[in-house]
VEXLUMBA-486575 format. One record per residue: residue in three letters; x, y, z of N, C-alpha, C, CB in turn. Coordinates in nm, 3 decimals, padded with zeros to 5 digits. Last residue first. Glycine has a CB too. Layout:
<koltis>
> ala|X|Y|Z|X|Y|Z|X|Y|Z|X|Y|Z $
...
</koltis>
This chain:
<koltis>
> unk|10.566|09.460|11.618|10.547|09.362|11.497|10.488|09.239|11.540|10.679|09.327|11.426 $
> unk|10.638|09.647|11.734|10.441|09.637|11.717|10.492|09.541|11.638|10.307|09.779|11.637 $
> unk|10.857|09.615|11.898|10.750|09.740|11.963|10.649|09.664|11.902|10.759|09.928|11.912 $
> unk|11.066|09.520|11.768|10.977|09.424|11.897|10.867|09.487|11.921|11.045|09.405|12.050 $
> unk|11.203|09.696|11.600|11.150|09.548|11.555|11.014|09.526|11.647|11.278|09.412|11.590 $
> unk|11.315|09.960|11.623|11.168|09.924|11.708|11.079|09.803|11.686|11.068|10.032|11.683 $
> unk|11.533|09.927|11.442|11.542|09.976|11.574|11.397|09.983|11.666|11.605|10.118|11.556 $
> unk|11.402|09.864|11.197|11.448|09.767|11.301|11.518|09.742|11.437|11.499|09.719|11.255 $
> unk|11.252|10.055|11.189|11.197|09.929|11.197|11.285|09.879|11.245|11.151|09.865|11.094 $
> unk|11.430|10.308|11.127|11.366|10.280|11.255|11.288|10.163|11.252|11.284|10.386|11.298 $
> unk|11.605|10.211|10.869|11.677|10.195|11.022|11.548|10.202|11.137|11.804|10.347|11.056 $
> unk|11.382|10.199|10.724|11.402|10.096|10.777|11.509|10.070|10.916|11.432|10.035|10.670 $
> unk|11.330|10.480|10.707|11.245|10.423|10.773|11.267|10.269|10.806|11.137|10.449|10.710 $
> unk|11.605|10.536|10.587|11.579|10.617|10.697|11.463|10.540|10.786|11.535|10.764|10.646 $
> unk|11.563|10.412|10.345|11.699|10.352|10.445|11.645|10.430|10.579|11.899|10.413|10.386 $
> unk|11.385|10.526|10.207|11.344|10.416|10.261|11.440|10.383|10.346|11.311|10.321|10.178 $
> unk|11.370|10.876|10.334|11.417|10.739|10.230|11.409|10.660|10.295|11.549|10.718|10.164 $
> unk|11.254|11.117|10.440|11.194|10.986|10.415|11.223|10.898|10.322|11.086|10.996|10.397 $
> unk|11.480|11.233|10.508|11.409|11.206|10.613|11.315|11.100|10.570|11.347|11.324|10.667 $
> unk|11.563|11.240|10.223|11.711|11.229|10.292|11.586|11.128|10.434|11.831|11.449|10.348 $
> unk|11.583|11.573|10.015|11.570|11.411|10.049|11.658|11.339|10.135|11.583|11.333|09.934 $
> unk|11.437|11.903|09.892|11.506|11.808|09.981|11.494|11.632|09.990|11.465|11.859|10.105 $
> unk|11.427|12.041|09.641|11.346|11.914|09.642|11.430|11.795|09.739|11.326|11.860|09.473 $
> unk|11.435|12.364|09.645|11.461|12.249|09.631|11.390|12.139|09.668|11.547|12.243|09.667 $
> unk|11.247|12.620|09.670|11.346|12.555|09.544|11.456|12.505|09.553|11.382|12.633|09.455 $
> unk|10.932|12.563|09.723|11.058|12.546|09.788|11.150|12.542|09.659|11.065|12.407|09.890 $
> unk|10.652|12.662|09.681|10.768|12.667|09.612|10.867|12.680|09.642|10.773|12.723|09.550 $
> unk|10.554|12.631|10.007|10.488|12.656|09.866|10.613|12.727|09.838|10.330|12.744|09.847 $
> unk|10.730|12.461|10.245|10.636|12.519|10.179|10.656|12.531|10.049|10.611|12.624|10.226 $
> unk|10.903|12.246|10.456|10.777|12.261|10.380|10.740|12.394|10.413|10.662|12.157|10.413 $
> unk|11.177|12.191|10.574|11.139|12.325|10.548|10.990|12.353|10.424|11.291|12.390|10.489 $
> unk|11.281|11.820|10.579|11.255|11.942|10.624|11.234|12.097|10.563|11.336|11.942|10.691 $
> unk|11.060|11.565|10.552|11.163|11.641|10.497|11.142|11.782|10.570|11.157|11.644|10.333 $
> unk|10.938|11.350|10.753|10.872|11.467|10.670|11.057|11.530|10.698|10.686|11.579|10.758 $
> unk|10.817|11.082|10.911|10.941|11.083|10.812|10.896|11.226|10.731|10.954|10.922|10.697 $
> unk|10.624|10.968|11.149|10.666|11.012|11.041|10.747|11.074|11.031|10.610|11.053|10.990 $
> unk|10.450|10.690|11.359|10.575|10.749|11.306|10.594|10.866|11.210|10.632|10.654|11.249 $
> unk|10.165|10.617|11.328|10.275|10.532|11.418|10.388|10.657|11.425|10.346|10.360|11.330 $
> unk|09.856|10.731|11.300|10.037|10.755|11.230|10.080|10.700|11.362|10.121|10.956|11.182 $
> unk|09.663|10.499|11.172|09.701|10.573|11.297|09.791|10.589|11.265|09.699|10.535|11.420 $
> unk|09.537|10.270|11.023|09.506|10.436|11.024|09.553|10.536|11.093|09.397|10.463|11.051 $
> unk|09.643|10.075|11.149|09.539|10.066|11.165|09.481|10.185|11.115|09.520|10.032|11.278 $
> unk|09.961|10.236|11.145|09.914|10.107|11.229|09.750|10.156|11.195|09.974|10.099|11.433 $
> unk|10.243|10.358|10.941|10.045|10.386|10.971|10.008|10.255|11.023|09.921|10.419|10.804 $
> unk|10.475|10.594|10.882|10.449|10.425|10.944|10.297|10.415|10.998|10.565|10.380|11.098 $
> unk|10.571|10.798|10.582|10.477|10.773|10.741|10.467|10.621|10.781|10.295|10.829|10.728 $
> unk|10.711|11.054|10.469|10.687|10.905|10.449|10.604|10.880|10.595|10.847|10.802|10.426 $
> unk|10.688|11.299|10.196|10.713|11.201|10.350|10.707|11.067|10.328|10.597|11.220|10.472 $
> unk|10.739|11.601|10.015|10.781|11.456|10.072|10.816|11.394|10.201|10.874|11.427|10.021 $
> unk|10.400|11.763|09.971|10.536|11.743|10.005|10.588|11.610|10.022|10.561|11.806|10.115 $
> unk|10.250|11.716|09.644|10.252|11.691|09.824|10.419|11.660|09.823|10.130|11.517|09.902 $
> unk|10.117|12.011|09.443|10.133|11.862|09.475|10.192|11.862|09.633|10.247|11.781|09.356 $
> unk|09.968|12.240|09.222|09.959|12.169|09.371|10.031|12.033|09.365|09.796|12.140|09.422 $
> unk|10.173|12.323|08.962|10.103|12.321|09.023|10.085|12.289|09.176|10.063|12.281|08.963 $
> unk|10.434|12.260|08.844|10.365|12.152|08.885|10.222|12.189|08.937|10.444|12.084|08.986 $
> unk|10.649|12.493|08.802|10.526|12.415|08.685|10.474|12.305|08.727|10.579|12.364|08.540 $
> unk|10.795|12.540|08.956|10.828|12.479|08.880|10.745|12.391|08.790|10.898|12.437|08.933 $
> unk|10.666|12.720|09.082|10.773|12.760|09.061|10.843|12.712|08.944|10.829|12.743|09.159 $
> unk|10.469|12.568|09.181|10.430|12.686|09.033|10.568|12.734|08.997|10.318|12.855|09.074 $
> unk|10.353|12.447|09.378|10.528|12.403|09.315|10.503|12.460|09.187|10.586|12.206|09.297 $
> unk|10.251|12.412|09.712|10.237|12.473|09.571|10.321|12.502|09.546|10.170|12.563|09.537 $
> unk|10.129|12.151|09.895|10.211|12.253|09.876|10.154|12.337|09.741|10.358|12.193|09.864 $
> unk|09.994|11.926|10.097|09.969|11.983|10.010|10.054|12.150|10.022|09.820|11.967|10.007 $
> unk|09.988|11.817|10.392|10.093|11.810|10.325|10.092|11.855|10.177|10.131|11.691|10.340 $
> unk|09.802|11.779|10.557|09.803|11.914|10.521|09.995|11.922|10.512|09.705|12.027|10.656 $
> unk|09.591|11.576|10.496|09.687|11.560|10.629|09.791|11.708|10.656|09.804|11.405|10.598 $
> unk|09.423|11.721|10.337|09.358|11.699|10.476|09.444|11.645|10.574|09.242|11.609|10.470 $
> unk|09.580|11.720|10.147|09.556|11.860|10.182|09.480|11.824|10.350|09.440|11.952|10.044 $
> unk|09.577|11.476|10.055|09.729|11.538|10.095|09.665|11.667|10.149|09.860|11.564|09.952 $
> unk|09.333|11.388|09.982|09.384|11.356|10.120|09.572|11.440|10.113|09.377|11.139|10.142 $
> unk|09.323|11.547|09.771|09.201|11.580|09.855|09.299|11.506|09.998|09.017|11.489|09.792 $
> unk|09.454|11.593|09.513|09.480|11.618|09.589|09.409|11.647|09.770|09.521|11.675|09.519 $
> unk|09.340|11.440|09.268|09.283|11.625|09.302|09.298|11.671|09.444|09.099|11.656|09.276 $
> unk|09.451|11.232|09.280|09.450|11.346|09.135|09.419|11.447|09.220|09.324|11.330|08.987 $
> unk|09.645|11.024|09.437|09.524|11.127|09.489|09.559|11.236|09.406|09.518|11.174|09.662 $
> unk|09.650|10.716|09.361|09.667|10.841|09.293|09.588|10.915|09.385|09.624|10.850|09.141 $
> unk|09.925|10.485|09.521|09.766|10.499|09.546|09.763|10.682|09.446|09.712|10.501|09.782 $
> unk|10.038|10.156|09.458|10.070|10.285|09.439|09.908|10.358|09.447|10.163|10.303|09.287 $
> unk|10.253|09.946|09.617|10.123|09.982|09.535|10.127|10.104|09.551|09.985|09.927|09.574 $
> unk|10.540|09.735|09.616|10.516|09.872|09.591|10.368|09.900|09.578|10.589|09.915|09.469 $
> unk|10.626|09.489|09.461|10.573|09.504|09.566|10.509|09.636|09.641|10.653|09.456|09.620 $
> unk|10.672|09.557|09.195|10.611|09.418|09.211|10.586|09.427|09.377|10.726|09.278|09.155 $
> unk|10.693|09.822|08.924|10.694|09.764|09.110|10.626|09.595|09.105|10.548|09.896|09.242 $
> unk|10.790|09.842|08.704|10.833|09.749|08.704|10.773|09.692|08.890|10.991|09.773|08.650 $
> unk|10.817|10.124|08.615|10.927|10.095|08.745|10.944|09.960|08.732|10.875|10.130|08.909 $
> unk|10.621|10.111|08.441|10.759|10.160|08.341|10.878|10.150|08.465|10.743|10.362|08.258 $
> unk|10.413|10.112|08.609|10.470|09.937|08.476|10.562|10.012|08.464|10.382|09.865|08.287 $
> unk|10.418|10.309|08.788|10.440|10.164|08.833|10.509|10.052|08.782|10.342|10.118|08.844 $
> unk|10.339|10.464|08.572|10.460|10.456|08.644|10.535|10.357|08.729|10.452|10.533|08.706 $
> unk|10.082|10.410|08.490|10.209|10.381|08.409|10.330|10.387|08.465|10.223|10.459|08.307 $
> unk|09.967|10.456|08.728|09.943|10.298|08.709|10.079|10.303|08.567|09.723|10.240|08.649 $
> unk|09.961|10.697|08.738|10.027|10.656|08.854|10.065|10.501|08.779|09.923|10.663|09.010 $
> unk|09.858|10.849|08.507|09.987|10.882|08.540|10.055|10.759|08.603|09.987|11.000|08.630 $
> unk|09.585|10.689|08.585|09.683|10.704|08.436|09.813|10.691|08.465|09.678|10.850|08.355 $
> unk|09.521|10.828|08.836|09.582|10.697|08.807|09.589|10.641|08.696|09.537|10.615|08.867 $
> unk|09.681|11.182|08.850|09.594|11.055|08.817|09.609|10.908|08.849|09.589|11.049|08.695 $
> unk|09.877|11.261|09.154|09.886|11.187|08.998|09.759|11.156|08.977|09.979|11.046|08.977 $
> unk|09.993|11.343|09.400|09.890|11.403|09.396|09.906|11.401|09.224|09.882|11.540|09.492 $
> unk|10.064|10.997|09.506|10.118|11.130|09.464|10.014|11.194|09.434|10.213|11.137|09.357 $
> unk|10.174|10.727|09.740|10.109|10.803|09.689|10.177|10.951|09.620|10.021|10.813|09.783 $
> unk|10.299|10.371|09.733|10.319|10.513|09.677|10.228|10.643|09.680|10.336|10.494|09.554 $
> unk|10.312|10.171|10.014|10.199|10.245|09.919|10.269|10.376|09.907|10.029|10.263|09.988 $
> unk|10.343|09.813|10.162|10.375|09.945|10.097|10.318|10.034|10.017|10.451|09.936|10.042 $
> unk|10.182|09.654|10.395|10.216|09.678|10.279|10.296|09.827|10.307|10.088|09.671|10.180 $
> unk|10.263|09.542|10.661|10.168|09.432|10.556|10.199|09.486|10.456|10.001|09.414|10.562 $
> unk|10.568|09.525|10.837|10.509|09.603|10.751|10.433|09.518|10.641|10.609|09.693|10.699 $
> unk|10.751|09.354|11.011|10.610|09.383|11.089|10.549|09.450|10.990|10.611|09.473|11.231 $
> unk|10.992|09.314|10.945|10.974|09.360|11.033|10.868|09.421|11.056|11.045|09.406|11.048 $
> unk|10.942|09.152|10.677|10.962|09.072|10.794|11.002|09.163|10.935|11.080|08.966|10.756 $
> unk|10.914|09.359|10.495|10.765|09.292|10.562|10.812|09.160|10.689|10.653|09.198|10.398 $
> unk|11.114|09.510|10.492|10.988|09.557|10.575|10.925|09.462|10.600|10.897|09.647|10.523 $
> unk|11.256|09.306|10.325|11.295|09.332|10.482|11.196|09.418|10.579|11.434|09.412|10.483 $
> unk|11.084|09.348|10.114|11.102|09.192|10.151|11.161|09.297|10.364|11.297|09.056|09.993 $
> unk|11.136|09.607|10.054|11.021|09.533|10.080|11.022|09.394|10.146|10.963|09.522|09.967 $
> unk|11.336|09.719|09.923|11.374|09.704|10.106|11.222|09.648|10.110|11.419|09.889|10.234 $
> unk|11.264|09.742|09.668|11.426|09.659|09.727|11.380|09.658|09.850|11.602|09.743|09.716 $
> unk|11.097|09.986|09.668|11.029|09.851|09.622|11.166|09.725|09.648|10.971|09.868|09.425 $
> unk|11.232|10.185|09.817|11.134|10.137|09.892|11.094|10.018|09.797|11.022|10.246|09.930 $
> unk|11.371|10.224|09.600|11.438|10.210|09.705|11.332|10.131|09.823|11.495|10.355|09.739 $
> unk|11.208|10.320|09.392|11.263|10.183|09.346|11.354|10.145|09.513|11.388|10.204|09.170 $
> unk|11.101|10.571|09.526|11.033|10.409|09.474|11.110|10.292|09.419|10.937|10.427|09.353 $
> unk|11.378|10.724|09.526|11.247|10.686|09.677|11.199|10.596|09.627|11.109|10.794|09.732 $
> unk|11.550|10.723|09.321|11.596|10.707|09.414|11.496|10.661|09.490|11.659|10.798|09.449 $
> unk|11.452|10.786|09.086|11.568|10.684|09.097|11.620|10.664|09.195|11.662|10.700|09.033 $
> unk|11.186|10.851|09.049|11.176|10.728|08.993|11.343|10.704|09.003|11.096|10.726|08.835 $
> unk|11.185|11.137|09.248|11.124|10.964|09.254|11.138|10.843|09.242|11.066|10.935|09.208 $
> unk|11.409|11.220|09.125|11.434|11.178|09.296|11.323|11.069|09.282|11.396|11.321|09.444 $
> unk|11.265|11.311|08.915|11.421|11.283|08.881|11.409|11.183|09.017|11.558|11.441|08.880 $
> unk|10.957|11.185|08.823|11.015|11.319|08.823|11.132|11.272|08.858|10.958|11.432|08.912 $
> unk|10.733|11.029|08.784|10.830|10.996|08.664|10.910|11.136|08.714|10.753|10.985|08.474 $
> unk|10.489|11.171|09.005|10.510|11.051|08.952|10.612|11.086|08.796|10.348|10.976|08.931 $
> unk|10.577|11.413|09.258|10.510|11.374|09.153|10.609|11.264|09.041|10.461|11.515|09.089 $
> unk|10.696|11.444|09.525|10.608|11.543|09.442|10.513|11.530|09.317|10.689|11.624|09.401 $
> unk|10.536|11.171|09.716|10.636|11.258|09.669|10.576|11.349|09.578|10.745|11.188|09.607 $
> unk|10.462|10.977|10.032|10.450|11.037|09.925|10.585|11.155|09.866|10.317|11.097|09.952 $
> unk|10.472|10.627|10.160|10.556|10.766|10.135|10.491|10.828|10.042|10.705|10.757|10.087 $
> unk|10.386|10.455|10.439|10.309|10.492|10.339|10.373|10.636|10.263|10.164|10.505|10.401 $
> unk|10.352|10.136|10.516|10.438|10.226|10.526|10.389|10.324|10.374|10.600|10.151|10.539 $
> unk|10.149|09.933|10.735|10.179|09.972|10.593|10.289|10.115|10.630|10.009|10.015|10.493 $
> unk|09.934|09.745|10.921|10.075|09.792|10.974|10.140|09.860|10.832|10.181|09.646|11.043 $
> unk|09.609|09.668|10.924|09.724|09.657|10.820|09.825|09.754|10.895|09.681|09.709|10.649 $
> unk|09.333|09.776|10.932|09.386|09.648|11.026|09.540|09.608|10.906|09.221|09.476|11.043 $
> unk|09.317|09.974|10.673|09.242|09.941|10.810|09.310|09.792|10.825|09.048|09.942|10.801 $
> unk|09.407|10.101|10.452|09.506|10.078|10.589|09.410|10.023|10.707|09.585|10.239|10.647 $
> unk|09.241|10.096|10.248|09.438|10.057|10.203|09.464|10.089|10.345|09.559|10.186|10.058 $
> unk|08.992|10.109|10.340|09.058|09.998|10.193|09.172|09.985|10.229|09.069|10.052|10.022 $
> unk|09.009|10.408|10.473|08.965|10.222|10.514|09.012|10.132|10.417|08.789|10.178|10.515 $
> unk|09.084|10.513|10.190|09.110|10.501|10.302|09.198|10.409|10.395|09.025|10.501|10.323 $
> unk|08.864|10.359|09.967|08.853|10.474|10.074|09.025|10.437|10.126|08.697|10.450|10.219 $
> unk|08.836|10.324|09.576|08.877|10.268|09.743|08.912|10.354|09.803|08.985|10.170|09.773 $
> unk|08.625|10.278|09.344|08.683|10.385|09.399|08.745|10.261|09.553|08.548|10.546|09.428 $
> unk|08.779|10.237|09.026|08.764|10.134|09.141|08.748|10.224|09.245|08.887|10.028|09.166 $
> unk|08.756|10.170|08.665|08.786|10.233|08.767|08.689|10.180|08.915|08.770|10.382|08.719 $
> unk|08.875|09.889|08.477|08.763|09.979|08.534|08.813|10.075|08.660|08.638|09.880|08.585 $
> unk|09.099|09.823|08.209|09.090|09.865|08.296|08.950|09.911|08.364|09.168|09.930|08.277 $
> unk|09.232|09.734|07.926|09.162|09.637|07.977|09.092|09.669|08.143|09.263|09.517|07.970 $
> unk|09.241|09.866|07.650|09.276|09.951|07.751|09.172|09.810|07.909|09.190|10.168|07.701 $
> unk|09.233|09.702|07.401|09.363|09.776|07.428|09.354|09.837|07.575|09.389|09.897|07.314 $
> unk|08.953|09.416|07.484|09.039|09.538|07.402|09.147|09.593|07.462|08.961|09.660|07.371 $
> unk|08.745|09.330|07.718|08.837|09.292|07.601|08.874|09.450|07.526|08.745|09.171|07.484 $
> unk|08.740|09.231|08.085|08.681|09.345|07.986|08.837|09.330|07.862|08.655|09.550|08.094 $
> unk|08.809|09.032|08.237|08.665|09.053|08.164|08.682|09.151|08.055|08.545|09.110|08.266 $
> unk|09.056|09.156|08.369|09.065|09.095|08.244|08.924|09.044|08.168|09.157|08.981|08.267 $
> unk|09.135|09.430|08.448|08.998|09.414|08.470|09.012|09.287|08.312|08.881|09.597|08.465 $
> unk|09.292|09.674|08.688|09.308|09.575|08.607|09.198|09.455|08.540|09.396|09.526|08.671 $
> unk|09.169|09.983|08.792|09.229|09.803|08.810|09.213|09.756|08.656|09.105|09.673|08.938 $
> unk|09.202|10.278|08.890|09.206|10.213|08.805|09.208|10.082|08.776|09.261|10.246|08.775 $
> unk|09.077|10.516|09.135|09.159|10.416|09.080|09.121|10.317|08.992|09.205|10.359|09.167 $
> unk|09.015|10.768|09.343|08.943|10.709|09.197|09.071|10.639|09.168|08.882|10.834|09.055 $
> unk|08.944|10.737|09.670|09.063|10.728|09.570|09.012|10.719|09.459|09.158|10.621|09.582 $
> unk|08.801|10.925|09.952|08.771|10.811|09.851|08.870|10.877|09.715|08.570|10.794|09.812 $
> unk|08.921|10.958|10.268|08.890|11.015|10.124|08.830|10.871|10.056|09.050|11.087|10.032 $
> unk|08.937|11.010|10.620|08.874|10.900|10.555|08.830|10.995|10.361|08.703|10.840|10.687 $
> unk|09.227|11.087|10.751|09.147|11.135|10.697|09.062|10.985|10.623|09.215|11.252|10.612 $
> unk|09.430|10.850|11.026|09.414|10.938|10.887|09.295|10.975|10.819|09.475|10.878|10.787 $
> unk|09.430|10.961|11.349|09.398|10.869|11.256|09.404|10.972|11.122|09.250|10.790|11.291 $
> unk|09.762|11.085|11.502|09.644|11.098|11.422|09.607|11.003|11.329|09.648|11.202|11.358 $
> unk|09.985|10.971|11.656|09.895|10.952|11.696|09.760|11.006|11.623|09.922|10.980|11.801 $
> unk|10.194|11.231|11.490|10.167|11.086|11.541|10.111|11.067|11.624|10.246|11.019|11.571 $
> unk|10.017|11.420|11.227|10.126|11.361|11.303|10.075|11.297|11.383|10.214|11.434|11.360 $
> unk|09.958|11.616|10.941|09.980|11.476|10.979|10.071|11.476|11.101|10.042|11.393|10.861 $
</koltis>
């Protein structure tokens, strides 16, 4: 991934919300490309190692779901979690965060983290494949910006933070308010 690259075109298996349909699990799956979650949209788009893990759920997603209101008055249509999660995983993590502005996108089998070639390997620590941590500013599909922690690779043993917290991407919004908003 970097700036000035359009982003990979994948298709997402995702889950919605589906009140037609009766009983305990009220959900259909939905595929959306891509195109779906960034064409003609200004979005800020972070990923992490994986959904309910320590740094995620208390520091990067609930940090980025608070600074929403102030992204979106500096030019940002949405926000989007991704992790290399089901959307089981992803869609419970969301309800047990509570996001109300936040969406959250699952790439299970890791297909677009490997094609922006942020796909690692964390065997170290029993995760298997998942995606390093960034964050990115995406105009139209186009990396505007990105936010990538430093010293990616396969089984880092640590779980740096710092380059893509949400405080980090909002200081540059509003240090480039005027540029594209």
């Amino acid at each position: 991934m970097k700036v000035g690259e359009k982003l990979p075109e994948v298709t997402f298996q995702t889950r919605l919300r589906d009140e037609t349909i009766e009983g305990p699990n009220p959900y259909r799956w939905e595929a959306l490309t891509t195109s779906d979650y960034f064409k003609g949209k200004r979005v800020v788009l972070f990923s992490l190692p994986g959904a309910f893990t320590p740094t995620c759920s208390t520091y990067q997603l609930p940090g980025f779901e608070k600074a929403a209101a102030e992204m979106a008055e500096l030019g940002i249509d949405a926000i989007y979690c991704l992790s290399v999660n089901d959307a089981f995983v992803m869609n419970q993590w969301a309800k047990q965060q509570g996001l109300e502005n936040v969406k959250v996108i699952p790439d299970g089998s890791g297909e677009f983290t490997e094609k922006v070639g942020m796909l690692v390997r964390k065997d170290n620590l029993g995760f298997g494949c998942r995606s390093w941590r960034y964050a990115a500013i995406i105009d139209d599909g186009v990396v505007e910006k990105l936010f990538e922690e430093p010293g990616r690779c396969d089984n880092h043993g640590e779980d740096p933070y710092g380059e893509s917290s949400p405080e980090t991407v909002l200081a540059y919004l509003r240090e480039h308010q005027g540029a594209k908003a």
